[in-house]
Structures are given as C-alpha cells and as structure tokens.
C-alpha positions as CSV (number, residue, x, y, z in Angstrom):
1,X,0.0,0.0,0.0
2,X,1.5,3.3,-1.1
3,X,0.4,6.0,1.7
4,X,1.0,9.9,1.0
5,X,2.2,10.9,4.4
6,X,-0.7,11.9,6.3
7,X,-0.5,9.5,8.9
8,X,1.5,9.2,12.0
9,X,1.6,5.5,11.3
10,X,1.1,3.2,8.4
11,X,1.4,-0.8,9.2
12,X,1.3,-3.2,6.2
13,X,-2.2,-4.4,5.0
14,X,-4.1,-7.6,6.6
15,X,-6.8,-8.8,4.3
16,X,-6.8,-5.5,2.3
17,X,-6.5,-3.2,5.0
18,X,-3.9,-1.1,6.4
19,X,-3.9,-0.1,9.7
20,X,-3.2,3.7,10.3
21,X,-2.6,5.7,13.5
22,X,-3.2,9.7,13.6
23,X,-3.5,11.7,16.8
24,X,-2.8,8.3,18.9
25,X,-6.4,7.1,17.2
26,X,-6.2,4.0,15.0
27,X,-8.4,3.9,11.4
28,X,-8.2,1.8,8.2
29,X,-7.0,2.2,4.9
30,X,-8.0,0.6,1.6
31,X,-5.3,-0.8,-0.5
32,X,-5.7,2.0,-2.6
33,X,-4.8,4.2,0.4
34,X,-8.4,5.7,0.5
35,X,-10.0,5.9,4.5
36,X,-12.3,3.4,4.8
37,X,-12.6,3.6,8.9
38,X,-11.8,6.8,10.2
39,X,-9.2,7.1,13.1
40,X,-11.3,6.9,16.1
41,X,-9.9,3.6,18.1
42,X,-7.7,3.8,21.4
43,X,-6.2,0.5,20.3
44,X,-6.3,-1.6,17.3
45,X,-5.1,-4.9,15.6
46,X,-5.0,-6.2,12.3
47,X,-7.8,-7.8,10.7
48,X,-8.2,-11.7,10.8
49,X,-11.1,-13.9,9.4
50,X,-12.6,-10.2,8.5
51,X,-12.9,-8.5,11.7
52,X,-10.7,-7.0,13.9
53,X,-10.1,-6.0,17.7
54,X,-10.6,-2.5,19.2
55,X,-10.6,-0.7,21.7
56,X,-12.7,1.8,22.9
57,X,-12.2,3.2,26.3
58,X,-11.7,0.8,28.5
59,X,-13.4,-1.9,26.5
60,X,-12.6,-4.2,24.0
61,X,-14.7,-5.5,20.6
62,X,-14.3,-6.0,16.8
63,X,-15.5,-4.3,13.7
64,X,-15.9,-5.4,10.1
65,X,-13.8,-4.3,7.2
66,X,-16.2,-1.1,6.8
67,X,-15.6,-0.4,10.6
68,X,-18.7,-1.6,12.0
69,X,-19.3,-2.5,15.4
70,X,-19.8,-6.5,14.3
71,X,-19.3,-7.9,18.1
72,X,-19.7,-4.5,21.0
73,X,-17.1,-3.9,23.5
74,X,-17.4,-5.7,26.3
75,X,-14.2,-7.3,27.1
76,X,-11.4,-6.2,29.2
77,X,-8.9,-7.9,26.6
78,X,-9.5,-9.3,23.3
79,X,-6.9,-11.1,20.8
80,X,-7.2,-11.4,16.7
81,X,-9.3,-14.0,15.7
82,X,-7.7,-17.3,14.1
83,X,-10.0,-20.6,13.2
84,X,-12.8,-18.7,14.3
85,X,-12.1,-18.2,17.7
86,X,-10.7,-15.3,19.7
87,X,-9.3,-15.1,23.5
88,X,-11.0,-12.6,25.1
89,X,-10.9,-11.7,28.9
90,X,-13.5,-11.3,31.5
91,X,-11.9,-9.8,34.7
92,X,-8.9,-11.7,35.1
93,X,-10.1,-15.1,33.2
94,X,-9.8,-15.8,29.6
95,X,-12.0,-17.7,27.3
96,X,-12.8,-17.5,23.6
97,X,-15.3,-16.2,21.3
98,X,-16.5,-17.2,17.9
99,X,-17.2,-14.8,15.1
100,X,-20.7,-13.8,16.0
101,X,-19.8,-12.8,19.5
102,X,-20.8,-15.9,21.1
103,X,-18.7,-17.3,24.4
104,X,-18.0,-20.7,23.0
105,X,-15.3,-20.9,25.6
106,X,-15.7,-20.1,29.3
107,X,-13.7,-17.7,30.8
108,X,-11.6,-20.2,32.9
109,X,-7.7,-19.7,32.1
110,X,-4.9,-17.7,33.5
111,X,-3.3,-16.5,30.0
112,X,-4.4,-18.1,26.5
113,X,-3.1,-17.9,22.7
114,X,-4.1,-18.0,19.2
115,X,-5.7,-21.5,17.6
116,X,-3.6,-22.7,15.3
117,X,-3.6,-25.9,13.6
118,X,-6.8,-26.8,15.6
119,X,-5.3,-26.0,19.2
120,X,-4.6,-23.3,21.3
121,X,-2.1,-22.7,24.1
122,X,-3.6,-21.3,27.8
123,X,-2.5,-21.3,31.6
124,X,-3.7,-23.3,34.5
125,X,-2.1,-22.9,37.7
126,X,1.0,-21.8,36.5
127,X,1.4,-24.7,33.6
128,X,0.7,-24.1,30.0
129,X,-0.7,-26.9,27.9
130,X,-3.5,-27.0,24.9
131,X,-6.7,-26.9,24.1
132,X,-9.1,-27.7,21.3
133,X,-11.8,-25.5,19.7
134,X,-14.5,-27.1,21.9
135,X,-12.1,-26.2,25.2
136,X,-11.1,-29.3,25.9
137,X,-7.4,-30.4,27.0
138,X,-5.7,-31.7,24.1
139,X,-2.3,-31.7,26.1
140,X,-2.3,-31.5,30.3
141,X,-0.9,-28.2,31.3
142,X,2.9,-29.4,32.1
143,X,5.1,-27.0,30.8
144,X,6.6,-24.1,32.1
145,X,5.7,-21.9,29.2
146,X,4.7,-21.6,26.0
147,X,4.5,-18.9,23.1
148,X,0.9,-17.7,22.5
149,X,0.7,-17.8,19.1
150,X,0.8,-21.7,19.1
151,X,1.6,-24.4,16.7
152,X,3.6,-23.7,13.6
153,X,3.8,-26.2,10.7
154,X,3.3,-29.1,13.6
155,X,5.4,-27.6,16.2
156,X,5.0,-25.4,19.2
157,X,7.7,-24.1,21.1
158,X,7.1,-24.7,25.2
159,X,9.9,-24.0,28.3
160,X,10.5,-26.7,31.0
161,X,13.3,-25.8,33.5
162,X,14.6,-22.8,32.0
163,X,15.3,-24.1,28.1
164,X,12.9,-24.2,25.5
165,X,12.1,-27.2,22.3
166,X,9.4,-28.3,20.0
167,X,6.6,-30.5,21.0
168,X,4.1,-32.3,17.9
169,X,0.2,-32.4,18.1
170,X,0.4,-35.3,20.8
171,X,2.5,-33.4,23.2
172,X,5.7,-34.9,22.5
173,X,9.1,-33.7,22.2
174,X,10.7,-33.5,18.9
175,X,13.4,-31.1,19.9
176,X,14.2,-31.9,23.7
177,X,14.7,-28.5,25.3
178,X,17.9,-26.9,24.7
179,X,17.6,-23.5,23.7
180,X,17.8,-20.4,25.6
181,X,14.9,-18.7,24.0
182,X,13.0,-19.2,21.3
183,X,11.0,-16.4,19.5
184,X,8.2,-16.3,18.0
185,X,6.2,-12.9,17.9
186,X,2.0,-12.7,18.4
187,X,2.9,-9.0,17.4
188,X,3.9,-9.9,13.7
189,X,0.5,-11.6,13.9
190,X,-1.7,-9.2,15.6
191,X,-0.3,-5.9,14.2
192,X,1.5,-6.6,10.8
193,X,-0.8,-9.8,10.0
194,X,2.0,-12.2,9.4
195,X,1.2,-15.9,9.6
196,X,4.3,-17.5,11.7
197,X,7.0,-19.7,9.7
198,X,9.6,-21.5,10.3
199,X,12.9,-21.0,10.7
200,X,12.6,-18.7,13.8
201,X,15.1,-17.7,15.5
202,X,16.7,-19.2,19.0
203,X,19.5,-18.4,21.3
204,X,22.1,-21.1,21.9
205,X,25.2,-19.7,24.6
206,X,24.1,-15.9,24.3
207,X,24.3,-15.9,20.4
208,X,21.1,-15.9,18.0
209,X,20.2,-17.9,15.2
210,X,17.5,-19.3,13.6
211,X,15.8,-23.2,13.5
212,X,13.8,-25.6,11.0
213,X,11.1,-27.2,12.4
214,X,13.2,-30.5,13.3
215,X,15.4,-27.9,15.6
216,X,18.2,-27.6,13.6
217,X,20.3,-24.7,12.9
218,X,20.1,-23.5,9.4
219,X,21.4,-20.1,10.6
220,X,24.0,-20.7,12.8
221,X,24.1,-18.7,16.2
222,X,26.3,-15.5,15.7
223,X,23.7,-12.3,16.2
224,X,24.6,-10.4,19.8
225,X,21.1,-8.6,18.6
226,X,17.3,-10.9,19.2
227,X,16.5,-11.0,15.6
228,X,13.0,-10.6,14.7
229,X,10.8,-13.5,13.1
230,X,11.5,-13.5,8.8
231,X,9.0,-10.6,7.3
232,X,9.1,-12.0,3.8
233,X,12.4,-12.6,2.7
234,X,13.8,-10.5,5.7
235,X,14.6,-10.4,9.1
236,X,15.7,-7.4,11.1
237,X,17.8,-7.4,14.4
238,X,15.8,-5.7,16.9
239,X,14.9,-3.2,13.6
240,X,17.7,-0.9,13.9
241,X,21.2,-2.9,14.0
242,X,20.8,-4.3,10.5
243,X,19.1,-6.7,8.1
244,X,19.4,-10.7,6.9
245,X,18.5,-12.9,4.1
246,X,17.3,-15.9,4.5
247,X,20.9,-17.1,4.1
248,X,21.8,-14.8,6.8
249,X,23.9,-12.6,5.1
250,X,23.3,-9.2,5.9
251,X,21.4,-6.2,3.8
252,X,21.5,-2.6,3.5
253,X,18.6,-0.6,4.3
254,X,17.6,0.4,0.6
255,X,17.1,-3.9,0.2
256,X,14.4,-3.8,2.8
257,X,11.9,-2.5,0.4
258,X,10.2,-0.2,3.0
259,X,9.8,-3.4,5.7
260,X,12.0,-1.7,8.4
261,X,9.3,0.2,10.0
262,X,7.0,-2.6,10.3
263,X,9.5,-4.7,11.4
264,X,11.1,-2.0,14.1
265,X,7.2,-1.7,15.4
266,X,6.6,-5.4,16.1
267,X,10.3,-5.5,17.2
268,X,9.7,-2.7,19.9
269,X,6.4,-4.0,21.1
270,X,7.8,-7.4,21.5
271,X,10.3,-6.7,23.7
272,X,8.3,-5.4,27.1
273,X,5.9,-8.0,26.4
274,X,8.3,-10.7,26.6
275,X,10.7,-9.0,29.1
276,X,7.9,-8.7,31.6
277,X,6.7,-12.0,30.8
278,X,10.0,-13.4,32.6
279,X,9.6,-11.0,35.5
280,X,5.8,-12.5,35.7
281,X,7.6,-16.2,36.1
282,X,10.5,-15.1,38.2
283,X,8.1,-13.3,40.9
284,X,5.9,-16.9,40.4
285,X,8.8,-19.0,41.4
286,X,10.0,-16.5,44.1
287,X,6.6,-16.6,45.8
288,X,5.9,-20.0,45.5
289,X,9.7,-21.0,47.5
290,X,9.7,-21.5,50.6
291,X,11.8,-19.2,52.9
292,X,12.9,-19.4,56.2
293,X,14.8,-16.5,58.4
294,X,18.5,-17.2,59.0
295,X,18.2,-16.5,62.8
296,X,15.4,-18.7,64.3
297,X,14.7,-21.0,61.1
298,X,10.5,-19.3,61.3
299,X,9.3,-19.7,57.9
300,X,8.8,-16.5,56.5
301,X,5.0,-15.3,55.0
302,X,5.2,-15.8,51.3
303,X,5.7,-12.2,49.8
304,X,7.3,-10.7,46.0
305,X,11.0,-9.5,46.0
306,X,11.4,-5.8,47.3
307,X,11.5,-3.0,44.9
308,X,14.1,-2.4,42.4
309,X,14.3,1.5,40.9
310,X,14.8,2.0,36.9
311,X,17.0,0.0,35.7
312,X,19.3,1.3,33.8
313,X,19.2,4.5,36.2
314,X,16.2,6.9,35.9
315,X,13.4,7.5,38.2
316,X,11.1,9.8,36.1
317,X,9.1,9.5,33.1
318,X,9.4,13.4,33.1
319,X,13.4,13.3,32.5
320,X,15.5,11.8,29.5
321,X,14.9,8.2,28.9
322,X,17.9,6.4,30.2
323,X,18.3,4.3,26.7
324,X,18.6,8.4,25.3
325,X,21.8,9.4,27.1
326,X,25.0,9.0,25.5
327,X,26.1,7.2,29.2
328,X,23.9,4.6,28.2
329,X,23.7,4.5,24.2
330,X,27.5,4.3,22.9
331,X,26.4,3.9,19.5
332,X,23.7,6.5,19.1
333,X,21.0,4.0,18.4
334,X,18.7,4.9,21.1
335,X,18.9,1.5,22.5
336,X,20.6,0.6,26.0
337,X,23.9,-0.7,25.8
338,X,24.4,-4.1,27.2
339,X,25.4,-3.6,30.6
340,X,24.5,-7.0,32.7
341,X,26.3,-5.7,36.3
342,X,23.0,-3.1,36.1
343,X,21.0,-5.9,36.8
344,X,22.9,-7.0,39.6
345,X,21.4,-5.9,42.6
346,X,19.0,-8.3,45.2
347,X,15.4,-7.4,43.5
348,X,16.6,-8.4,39.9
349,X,18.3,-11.4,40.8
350,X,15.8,-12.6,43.3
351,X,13.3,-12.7,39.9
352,X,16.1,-14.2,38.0
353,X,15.9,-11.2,35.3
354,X,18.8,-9.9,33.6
355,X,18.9,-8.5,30.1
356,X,22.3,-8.8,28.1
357,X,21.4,-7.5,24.6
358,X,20.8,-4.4,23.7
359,X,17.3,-2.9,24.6
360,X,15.0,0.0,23.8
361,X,13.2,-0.4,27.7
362,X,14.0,0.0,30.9
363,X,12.1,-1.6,33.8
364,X,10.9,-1.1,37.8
365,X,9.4,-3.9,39.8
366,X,8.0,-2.5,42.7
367,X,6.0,-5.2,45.6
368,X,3.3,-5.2,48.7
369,X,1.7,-7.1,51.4
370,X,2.0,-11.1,52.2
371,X,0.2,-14.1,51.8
372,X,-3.0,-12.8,50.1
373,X,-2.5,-9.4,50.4
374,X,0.3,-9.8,48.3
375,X,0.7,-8.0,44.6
376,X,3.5,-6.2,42.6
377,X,3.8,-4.3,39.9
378,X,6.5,-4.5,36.8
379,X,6.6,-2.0,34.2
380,X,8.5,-1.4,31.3
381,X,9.1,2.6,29.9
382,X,10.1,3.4,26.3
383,X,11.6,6.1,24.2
384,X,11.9,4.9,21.0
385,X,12.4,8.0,19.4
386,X,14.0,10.2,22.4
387,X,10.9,13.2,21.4
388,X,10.7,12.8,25.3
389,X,7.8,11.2,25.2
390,X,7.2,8.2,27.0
391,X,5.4,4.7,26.3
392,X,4.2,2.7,29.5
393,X,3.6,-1.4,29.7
394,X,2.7,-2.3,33.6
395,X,2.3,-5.9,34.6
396,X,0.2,-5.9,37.5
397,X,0.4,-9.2,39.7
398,X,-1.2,-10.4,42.8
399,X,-1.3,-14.0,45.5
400,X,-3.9,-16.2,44.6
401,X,-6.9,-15.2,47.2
402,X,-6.7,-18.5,48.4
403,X,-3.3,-18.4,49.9
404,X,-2.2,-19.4,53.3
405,X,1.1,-19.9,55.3
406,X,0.7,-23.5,54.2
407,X,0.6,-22.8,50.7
408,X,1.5,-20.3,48.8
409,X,-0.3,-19.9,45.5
410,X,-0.1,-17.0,42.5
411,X,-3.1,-15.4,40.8
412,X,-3.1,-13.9,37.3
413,X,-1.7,-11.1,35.9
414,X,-2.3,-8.2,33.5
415,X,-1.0,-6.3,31.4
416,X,-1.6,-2.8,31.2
417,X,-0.5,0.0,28.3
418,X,-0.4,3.8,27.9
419,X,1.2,5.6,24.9
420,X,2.5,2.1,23.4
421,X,2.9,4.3,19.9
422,X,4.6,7.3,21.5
C-alpha cells in the first residue's frame, strides 16, 4: 500500500487493510490508500477472518472491514481472531469467542493464545498446555511456558526448566529443550498480520540464530542482537542494527523495500511484552519457595521480591529516557547498551531477570503485602524516538486469594499500556 504521508503510522495491510494511527487514534485504509474507517480507536489490531479487535475506552470489541461495530465492546482484553475463535478476557479469566460474539469458551484460564492448527495454548495454575476449539485439554498443562501464538507447521515451542524445544500435536518432544529462548512474535501476527513460519530464531550460549522445524540450525548462532521472526524474505535485528536474508547474510537498508518500520514496530512492542513475561515467572517461582529467616529457622509469609528503581538509572518519566543518554547509548541507536552488572542488585536477581542484549526499555518492579495481600507491579518505559515522550507497559500481579502460610499460591496477571505508539 503506497500512503501519501498523512498519517502518524502506516502498518502493512491484513486482508486489504492497512492499519493507520493519527493523533494516537487508530483507522483503516484501503489498499488504494483511501480511508475506509476513520481514526477513532484507542487501540487496534490487524484484521483476521474479517474483523478486527478494538478498543474503545476501556473496552474491547471488533468491527468489520467497513468499521462496523460487528461484536460490541465488552471485554477487558480481546486477541485477533484465528480458526474462528478469539481469547478474550473477562476480569482476570480468559476464554474465547466465535465470530458472531458468542462465548463458545468459558472464561476459565490464567493467560491463552491464538488457535492454530486446531489448538490453542492457555495457563492453569501456572502450567501451559492445549486446548481444542471445543475447550477441551488436548495436552495437560505441564510445561513451564509456551508462546501464544501456538503451533507452527506441527510444532510449538514450550519452556521446562529454563530451556525451551518443540513438542508435535500429541504433546511430544521433537526437539528436547535446549535453547535459551525461542521467538516467536504474536505482534507480527496481531499488528502486521504475518502468519508465523519456520525458521525462527533461537539463542544457543548468548548468540542468536534461527531453527527448521526439526530444531536444527540453518542459521547458525552468531547475532549479539534478538532477531526478529522472517518478514518476507527478511529479518531485522531488533529493527535498527541491520538486516538478513534468508541465508543470513546481511542487507543494506535500501534492500528492505520499505519493511523496516514494520518490522522496528513489532520489534519494539515485542520486547516489554516478553521481558515482563520473565519477571511475571521469576516473581511466580519467588513466591511460590519456601523461605525461612537465617536467625530462628520461622518460615517466613510468602511475599514478592522488594523493589528495584529504573533500571538502567532513571526515576522519572518526566526526564530523558535512560536508553537516550550517550552514558547509556554508545552507539547513538537509542537503544541501552548491554550492561549486565546493572542488573545485579537483590530485587533483579531474586526474579532471575537480567537483560544482556541491547534494549530500547528500561524496567521497575515495585511489591506489597504477604500471603493474600500480596501483589507487585512491573513496568517497562520506552523512548523509541527520544521526542521525550514516553510509552508505559505495567504488569500488574497479585497471591492467589486463596493463599495461606501452608501454601503459597499466585493469581493472574495483566497487562496494562499507555502511549504504546509514542
């Protein structure tokens, strides 16, 4: 879609329509650039199976292609629709609707994902397993995590013990866990309407590459950067520090063929999703462990790690973003340097979080209360284009209501946005 600037944003088109942002209000294009649904959303994704999700106010719904209201808001969350069905969130439980609106699956999970190939991923109790489209277990919940958007070509990537690898249809292993992450970006699906495709990249011994299905290296690890999933024939790292082939031989800019931006959004909006995913799990396990104090051996009420300040330093949304400052950004890329001994102080390492790349965010976990009482809050700030202004993701987490001294249990968590566009 060609797009005379008018817009503060332009994404590529989903089913012949381009989402465009102006005045932090998301609208529609045609593929002949003419507005077809005028900017007037708070939030927006890409249209799938013909609608798509929006926000207005504080609720969430979908409209048709002409930007009708085809399901009302009503939902706290809502995800793009895939096989006919889309995760949706009531309160703090998510189920799924069908195209006409109809809750064909009770709100009931923790976290759930995009159907794909028949199943879906969600969260019980802390364990991620599958579901088919009637909501039925397809695989137990046993893993530690696994990526939302689901199976790819007859794979799905899932965590146990810290290292993630490929399970088939029936739960199996076909790649026993071995790499340090795997990604694969819901963001590319719900904002640029890319269908995911192997190989995706994985990081083996702090270097990225990228995998075939069968868990093989046919990029071999060698990127400091997290590459993004392949848009097309191309793949950026992080959307700033270059561009690959599919060989991975690297690009100049003019090659991209106007995919940078794209890719740089679902880039940037991938990584405080994901980063405060692993705080979510570190202040899980940290909660969940017992503790006893050193003096007397009297077990100690379950509780979240203190608080940790902006890391790297800041303290105020008001001043320069930390990733901004030439202390910080050696290169001039407005990213974050890698800088792991910032991360070393009690809070961070209680949650197990550390970042070693380079990053556009920088992150705050503050904590209250025991037992029940308990709750923290993570949040993620962004700068991506040091104007000063600031983008906000907060994770807001709390104890299960159920909790006692004999057992400790978590509840769900949320994420909450402000300014994601800047």
């Amino acid at each position: 879609v060609a797009v005379n600037p008018q817009f503060d944003e332009a994404l590529p088109d989903s089913e012949g329509r381009a989402m465009v942002v102006l005045d932090d209000k998301h609208g529609f294009i045609d593929l002949d650039g003419k507005l077809v649904v005028t900017p007037q959303f708070d939030r927006a994704a890409s249209f799938h199976d013909g609608l798509a999700a929006v926000k207005l106010g504080k609720r969430w719904g979908f409209i048709d292609k002409e930007g009708k209201l085809a399901i009302n808001p009503q939902f706290d969350r809502a995800l793009s629709f895939s096989e006919d069905r889309a995760a949706v969130r009531l309160g703090d439980k998510w189920g799924y609707v069908d195209g006409q609106g109809k809750l064909v699956i009770t709100p009931q999970f923790e976290s759930a994902g995009y159907f794909t190939d028949g199943l879906a991923p969600v969260e019980m109790a802390n364990r991620y397993g599958f579901i088919d489209r009637d909501g039925k277990l397809a695989i137990n919940p046993q893993f530690d995590d696994a990526w939302d958007c689901g199976f790819v070509d007859g794979r799905a990537a899932v965590e146990v013990a810290d290292k993630w690898g490929f399970i088939d249809k029936d739960g199996k292993f076909t790649t026993n866990p071995q790499f340090d992450r795997v990604r694969l970006d819901s963001d590319f699906f719900e904002f640029l309407g890319q269908k995911w495709a192997f190989p995706v990249p994985a990081r083996l011994e702090r270097r990225w590459g990228y995998v075939d299905r069968d868990g093989t290296f046919v990029i071999t690890p060698q990127f400091d950067d997290q590459p993004t999933p392949f848009l097309g024939k191309l793949a950026s790292l992080n959307g700033r520090s270059g561009w690959i082939d599919r060989s991975g031989k690297a690009v100049t800019p003019e090659e991209t063929d106007g995919g940078a931006a794209a890719a740089a959004r679902a880039a940037a909006l991938a990584e405080p999703n994901e980063m405060l995913d692993l705080i979510k799990k570190g202040a899980a396990a940290y909660f969940m462990t017992p503790r006893t104090q050193k003096d007397t051996g009297i077990k100690i009420d379950c509780q979240f790690p203190d608080q940790a300040n902006v890391t790297p330093g800041g303290t105020s949304a008001s001043a320069i973003h930390p990733c901004c400052r030439p202390e910080n950004d050696s290169d001039g890329d407005h990213r974050c340097d890698s800088a792991p001994g910032e991360w070393n102080n009690p809070t961070w390492s209680a949650l197990k979080f550390a970042i070693t790349d380079q990053h556009s965010y920088v992150y705050s976990f503050e904590s209250s209360g025991v037992l029940s009482a308990a709750q923290y809050t993570a949040t993620a700030y962004g700068d991506l284009d040091c104007d000063g202004t600031w983008s906000t993701f907060q994770l807001v987490g709390r104890a299960d209501p159920t909790t006692t001294r004999a057992e400790c249990q978590v509840g769900t968590g949320a994420i909450f946005r402000d300014n994601e566009n800047e």
